[in-house]
C-alpha positions, 0 to 999 in steps of 0.5 A, a space after each residue: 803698512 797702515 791699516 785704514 779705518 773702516 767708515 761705519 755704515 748707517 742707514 737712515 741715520 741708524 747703525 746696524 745695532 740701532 735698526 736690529 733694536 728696532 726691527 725687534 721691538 715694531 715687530 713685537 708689536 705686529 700681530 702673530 700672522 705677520 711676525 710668522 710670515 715675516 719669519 717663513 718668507 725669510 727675514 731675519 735680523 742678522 746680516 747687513 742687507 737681511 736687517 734692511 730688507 726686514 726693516 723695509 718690510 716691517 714699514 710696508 706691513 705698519 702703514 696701512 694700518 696707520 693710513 686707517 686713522 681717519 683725517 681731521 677733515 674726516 673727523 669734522 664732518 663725523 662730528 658734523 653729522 652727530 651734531 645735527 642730530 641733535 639740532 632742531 631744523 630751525 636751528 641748523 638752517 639759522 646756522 647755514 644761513 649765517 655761514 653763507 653770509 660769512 662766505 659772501 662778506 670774505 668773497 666780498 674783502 677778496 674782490 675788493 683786495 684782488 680785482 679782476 681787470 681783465 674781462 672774460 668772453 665766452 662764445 657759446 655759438 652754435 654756428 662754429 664749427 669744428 676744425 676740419 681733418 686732412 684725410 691721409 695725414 696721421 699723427 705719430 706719436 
């Protein structure tokens, strides 16, 4: 009889040495409490599902830390306020005075590129009143 070749197993495109090299190295760099939790609540990096399931761990135990870095838009507004520390009143209000006219002139392109054609009624009456209930009607859900 011929013998088949076993197809490798991978997973996310890493061989099983791969992902071990791996879970070695990112868990070197996590701090010691983690790397002793990770060892008394039994992940180890030998056996197929055991290297995944640290891999998987290891990932969850790294993100928040990298959901910690601010976004760039938190980073403009910080850079935002320490600049107008150093701004005179004059100063910062010229400034928002020339960016509101800035707004008005690109608002005032956009109406003239996209045209609103269909006009909008609001009925702010008080005489409506609301939709009136049938007693003895419920609706199933």
């Amino acid at each position: 009889m011929a013998t088949q070749k076993r197809q490798k197993r991978s997973f996310s495109g890493l061989s099983y040495r791969a992902i071990q090299r791996s879970n070695t190295t990112r868990k070197s760099q996590l701090p010691q409490e983690q790397q002793t939790w990770l060892k008394e609540n039994s992940y180890k990096n030998v056996g197929w599902d055991n290297v995944i399931k640290l891999y998987q761990k290891i990932e969850q135990l790294i993100a928040p830390s990298e959901a910690d870095e601010p976004s760039l838009e938190d980073l403009f507004l910080q850079a935002d306020r320490i600049g107008q520390k150093y701004q005179t009143d004059a100063e910062i209000a010229a400034f928002n005075q020339q960016l509101s006219a800035e707004v008005n002139a690109i608002s005032d392109m956009v109406d003239q590129q996209f045209p609103e054609v269909e006009l909008e009624v609001v009925d702010y009456s008080t005489n409506r009143s609301a939709p009136k209930k049938k007693p003895g009607l419920r609706r199933r859900r």
